[in-house]
N, C-alpha and C positions, 0 to 999 in steps of 0.2 A: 566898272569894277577894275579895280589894279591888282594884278600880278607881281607878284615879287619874285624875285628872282626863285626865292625860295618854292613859294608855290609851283612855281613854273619848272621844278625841275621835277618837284614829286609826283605833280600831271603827267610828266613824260615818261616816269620809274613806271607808275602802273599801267599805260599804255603798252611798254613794252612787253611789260609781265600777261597782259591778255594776248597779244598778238601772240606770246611763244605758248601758254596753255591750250590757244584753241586746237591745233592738230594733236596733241593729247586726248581732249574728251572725243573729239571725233573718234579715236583709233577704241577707245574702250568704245561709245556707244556700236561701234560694228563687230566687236566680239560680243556684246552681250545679244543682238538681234542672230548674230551667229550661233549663239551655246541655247536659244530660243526655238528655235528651228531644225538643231538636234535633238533635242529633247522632244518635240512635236513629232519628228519623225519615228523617235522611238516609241513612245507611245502611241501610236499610230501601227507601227510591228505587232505593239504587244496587244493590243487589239483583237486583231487579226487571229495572233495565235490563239489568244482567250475562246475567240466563236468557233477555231478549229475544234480544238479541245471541246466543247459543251458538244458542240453536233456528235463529236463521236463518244462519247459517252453518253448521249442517249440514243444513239445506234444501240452501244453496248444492251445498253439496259433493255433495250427489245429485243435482243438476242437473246437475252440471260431468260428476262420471262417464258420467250415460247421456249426454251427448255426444259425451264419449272411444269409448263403446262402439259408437257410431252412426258418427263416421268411422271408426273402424278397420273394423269390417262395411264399408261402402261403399270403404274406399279397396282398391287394387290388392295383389296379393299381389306381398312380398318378394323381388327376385332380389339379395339378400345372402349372405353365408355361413353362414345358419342352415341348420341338420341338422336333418332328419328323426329322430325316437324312432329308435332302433335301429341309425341307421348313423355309419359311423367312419372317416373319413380318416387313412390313418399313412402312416411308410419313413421310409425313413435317405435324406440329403445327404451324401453324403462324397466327395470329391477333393482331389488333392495333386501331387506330383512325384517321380517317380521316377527315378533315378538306376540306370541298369543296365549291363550287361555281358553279350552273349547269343551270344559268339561273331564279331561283326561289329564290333567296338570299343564304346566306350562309350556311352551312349545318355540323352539328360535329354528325358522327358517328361511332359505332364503328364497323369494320370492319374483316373478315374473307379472308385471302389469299393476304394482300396488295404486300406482299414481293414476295410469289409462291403460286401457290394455294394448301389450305392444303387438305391433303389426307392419305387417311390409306391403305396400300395394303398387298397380299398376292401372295409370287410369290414361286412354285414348280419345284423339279426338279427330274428325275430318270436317272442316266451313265449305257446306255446296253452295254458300248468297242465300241473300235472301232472309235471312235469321234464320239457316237451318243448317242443323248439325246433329250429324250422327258421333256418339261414342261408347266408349264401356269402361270397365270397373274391374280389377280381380284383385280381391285384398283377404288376405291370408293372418289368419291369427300366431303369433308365435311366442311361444317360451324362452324367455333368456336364460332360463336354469337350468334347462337340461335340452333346448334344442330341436322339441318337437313343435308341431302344433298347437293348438287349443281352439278344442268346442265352444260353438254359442249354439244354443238352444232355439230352435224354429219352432213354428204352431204343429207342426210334423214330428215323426221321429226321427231326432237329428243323428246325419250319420257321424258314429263318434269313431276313436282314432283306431283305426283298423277294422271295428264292427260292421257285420254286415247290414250295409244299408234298406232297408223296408221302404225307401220312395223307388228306388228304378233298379229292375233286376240286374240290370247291364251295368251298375259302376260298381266300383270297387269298396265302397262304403268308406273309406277313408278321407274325409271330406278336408282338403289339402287347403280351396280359398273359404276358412271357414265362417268368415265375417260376410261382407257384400259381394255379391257376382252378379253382375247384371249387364246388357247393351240397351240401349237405346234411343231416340230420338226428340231433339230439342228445337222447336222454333217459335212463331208469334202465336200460336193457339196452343203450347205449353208444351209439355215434357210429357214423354211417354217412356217406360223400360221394362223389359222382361228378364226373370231370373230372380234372384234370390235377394230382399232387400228388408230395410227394416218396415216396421208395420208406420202407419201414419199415427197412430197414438203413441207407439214409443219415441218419435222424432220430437214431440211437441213435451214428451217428459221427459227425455234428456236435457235439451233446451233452458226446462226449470227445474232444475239441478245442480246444488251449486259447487257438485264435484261432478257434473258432465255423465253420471256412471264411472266413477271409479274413486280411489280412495275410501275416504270413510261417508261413501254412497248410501242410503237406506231404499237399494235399489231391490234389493233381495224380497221385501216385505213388498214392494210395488209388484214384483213380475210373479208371485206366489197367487196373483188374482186377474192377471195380462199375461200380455206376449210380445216378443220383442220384433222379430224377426218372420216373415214369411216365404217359405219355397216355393218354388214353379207360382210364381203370381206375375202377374200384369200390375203395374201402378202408373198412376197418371199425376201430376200436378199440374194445375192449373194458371196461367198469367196470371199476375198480380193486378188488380184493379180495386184502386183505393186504399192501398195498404193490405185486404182481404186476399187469401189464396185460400182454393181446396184444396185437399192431395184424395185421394181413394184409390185403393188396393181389393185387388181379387186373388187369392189363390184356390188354384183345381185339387189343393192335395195330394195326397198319395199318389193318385195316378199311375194306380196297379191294377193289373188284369185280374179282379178278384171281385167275388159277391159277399164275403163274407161281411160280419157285420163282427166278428172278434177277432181283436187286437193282438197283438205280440205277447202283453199278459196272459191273455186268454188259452196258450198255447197251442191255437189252433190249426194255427198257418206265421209265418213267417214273414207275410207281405203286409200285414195290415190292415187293419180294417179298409174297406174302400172307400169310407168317407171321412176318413182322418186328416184334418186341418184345412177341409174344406171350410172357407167362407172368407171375409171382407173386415174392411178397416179401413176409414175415412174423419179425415178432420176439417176443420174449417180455422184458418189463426185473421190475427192483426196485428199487424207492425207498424206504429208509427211515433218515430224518434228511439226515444230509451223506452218506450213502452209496447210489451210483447202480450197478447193472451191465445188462447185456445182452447177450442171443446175436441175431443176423439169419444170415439165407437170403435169395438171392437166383437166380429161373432165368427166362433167358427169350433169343430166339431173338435174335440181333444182326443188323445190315444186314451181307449180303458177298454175294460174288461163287459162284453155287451152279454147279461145271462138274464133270466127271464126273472121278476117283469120287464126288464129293460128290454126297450127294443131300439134305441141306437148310440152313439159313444156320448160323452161328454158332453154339452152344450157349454161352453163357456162367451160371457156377456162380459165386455166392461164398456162404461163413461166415465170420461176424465175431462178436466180443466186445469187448467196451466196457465201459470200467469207468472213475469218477471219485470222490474224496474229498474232504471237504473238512476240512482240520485248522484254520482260520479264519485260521491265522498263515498258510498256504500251500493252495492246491487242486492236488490230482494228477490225472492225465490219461493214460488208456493206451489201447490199439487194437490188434489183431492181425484180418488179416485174409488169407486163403486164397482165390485167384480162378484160374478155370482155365476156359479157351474149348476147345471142341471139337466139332468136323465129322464126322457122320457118312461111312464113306469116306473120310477123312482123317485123323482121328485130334486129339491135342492141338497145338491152335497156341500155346497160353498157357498157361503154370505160373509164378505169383507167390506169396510172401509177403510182407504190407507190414503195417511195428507202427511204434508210435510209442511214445514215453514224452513228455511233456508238462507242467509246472508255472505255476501264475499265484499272484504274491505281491502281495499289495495291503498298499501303505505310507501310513499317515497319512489315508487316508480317499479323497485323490484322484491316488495313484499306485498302477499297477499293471505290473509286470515280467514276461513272457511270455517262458516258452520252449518249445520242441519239438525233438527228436530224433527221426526215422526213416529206416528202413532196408524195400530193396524187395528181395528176395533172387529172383532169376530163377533158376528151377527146371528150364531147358530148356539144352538144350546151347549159346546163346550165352553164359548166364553172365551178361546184362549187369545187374549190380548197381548200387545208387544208393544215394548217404545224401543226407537232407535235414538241413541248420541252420535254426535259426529262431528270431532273437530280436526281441522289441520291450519297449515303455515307451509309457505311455499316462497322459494327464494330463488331469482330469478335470473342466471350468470350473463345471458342474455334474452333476445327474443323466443329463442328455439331450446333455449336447455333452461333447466332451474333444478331443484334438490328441492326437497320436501318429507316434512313429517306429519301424521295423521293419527286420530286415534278414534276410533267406532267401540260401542257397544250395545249388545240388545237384552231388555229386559223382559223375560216372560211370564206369564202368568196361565195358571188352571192348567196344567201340564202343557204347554207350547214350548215349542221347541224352534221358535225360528232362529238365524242366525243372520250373521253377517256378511258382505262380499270379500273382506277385504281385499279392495282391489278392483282393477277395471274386471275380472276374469270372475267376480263371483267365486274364489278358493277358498273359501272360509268354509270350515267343516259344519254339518248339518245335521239331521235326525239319522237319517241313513249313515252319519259315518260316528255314533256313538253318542252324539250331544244330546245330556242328559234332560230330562224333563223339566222345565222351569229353571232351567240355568242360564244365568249372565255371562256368555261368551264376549269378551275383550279381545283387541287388537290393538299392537300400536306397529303402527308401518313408517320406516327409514326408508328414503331409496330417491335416484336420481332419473330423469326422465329427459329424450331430447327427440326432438321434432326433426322429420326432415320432410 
């Protein structure tokens, strides 16, 4: 290859030009391995300080806790509303207005329990293993209208609000939990409690109910030939096996130091007859899916007046069956029930049948439509028959609260005089309180209710 002069000079221009650039990149490449190795160093400081820092902030924070832990030991115990493991504060709130008609003109008042009756309760509980648990119950009826209590009626004579009690000389007769009061114990061979509970036939008519006992209920005509509720008794329920449970209830009655055999009517004594509300009540159900039935029995001795021929109180009998479905667009609701009283020496004072048919339709999630049909067929030569209506609408703000209107009426015939609950609480006025003979008492009940 030939070189020309030309080439041969620009060969030697750039030669020159690298020989004087290379002590250039050199002198940068040793600043940058320098500025390289400060910076490593510093982050390498800052390291360091970073893990000083975390150690002593979690020193800190174990110093801070056993502080927290030292006042809370020394300071005073809570009177807040903190609960104790095991116990449970519930009841319903419910009152409203009612609007009626009882024979004495029209009547607007305001009312406590028209929906269910309101109540406060307290119910406890202890797990010893094993599936066994002891606990209890005290649940108090109360009035949102004026703040007192409210009476339920027992197979006894119920102590009412301030009267002197006739089951136990030593209370005060002011019966404060006047719904359930009971303790007692639950494991693999079933539930056992003592004290004050409902009867095993009323549990299985509530059940098929399609207002539960309250609102526009035709509970009145049911409990005129039963009973709800038993004192000083023993009840047992039984495990479920196959869908099938029993319950049975005993109560001792009065359980007064006393031989007589007349009543408080009788004016004889004070205490009672001695075998007033003795006797028993047992049912047998089945549960399986949306489908509920059951039979109940019911016997035990009633408060009355014992003069000759008579020679002991009341006898009162019922059987009942109870049956509910649920089709999910609609729930059905039936009851037939058979009640008959009789005095030795005297013979039958009472022959009823009282049935109901009943349906609840729930629309959209937070409406549901209530109704009830029943009929009380008097089997005794007055003849005085009754039919109950009952409808309501219930609207639902949530799970626990809803607003509701209701409307019952009873029709009677051959001078009867039954009436109506309106309401969980049974206040619908009666024969005792004016309601004339064969009159159609009306009710229409307004009012809000809320669970807790």
């Amino acid at each position: 290859m030939r070189h020309t002069p030309a080439s041969l000079a620009v060969t030697a221009s750039l030669m020159a030009l690298a020989a004087a650039a290379t002590p250039a990149m050199a002198d940068v490449t040793d600043e940058l391995r320098a500025e390289l190795a400060a910076q490593r160093s510093r982050l390498e400081e800052l390291e360091k300080k970073l893990a000083a820092a975390s150690a002593a902030q979690a020193e800190t924070a174990k110093v801070v806790a056993k502080v927290e832990q030292s006042a809370a030991a020394q300071a005073p115990a809570s009177k807040g509303l903190s609960m104790p493991s095991g116990l449970t504060i519930y009841g319903i709130a419910d009152a409203g207005v009612e609007y009626g008609d009882y024979g004495q003109g029209h009547k607007v008042r305001v009312q406590s329990g028209l929906g269910s009756a309101s109540r406060l309760g307290f119910k406890g509980e202890r797990n010893f293993g094993e599936d066994l648990q002891a606990y209890f119950q005290l649940e108090a009826g109360i009035s949102f209208d004026n703040g007192q209590n409210t009476g339920h009626s027992s197979n006894i004579s119920n102590p009412g609000q301030g009267a002197a009690s006739s089951s136990a000389p030593n209370t005060t007769g002011v019966a404060i939990f006047s719904r359930n009061t009971f303790v007692g114990l639950r494991g693999r061979y079933g539930d056992i409690r003592f004290g004050r509970d409902y009867a095993p036939i009323y549990s299985i008519t509530s059940t098929s109910d399609p207002f539960t006992i309250g609102g526009a209920t035709a509970f009145r005509l049911w409990s005129s030939a039963a009973a709800s509720r038993f004192d000083n008794g023993v009840f047992y329920a039984s495990p479920v096996f196959g869908g099938f449970q029993a319950n049975v209830a005993y109560s001792a009655g009065m359980e007064n130091n006393s031989r007589s055999n007349v009543g408080v009517t009788g004016s004889a004594t004070s205490t009672g007859p001695k075998d007033e509300g003795k006797g028993g009540s047992a049912t047998l159900t089945y549960k399986n899916g949306d489908l509920f039935v059951g039979a109940g029995y019911l016997n035990f001795l009633r408060q009355g007046t014992v003069t000759a021929p008579a020679t002991e109180d009341v006898r009162r009998t019922a059987r009942n069956l109870a049956a509910t479905y649920d089709f999910k667009v609609a729930k059905v609701y039936a009851q037939y029930l058979i009640g008959e009283d009789k005095q030795d020496g005297v013979g039958k004072k009472l022959d009823r049948r009282v049935w109901w048919l009943g349906a609840s339709v729930p629309f959209r999630d937070v409406h549901t439509f209530r109704a009830v049909y029943s009929h009380l067929d008097d089997r005794m030569s007055t003849d005085r028959d009754s039919d109950h209506y009952g409808l309501g609408y219930e609207y639902a703000l949530d799970k626990q609260t809803d607003l509701y209107v209701y409307y019952a009426q009873v029709s009677n015939k051959n001078g009867g005089k039954n009436s109506l609950c309106a309401g969980g609480t049974c206040q619908g006025f009666d024969g005792d309180t004016n309601l004339p003979a064969n009159f159609t008492p009306k009710s229409l009940m307004l009012g809000g209710r809320y669970r807790f």
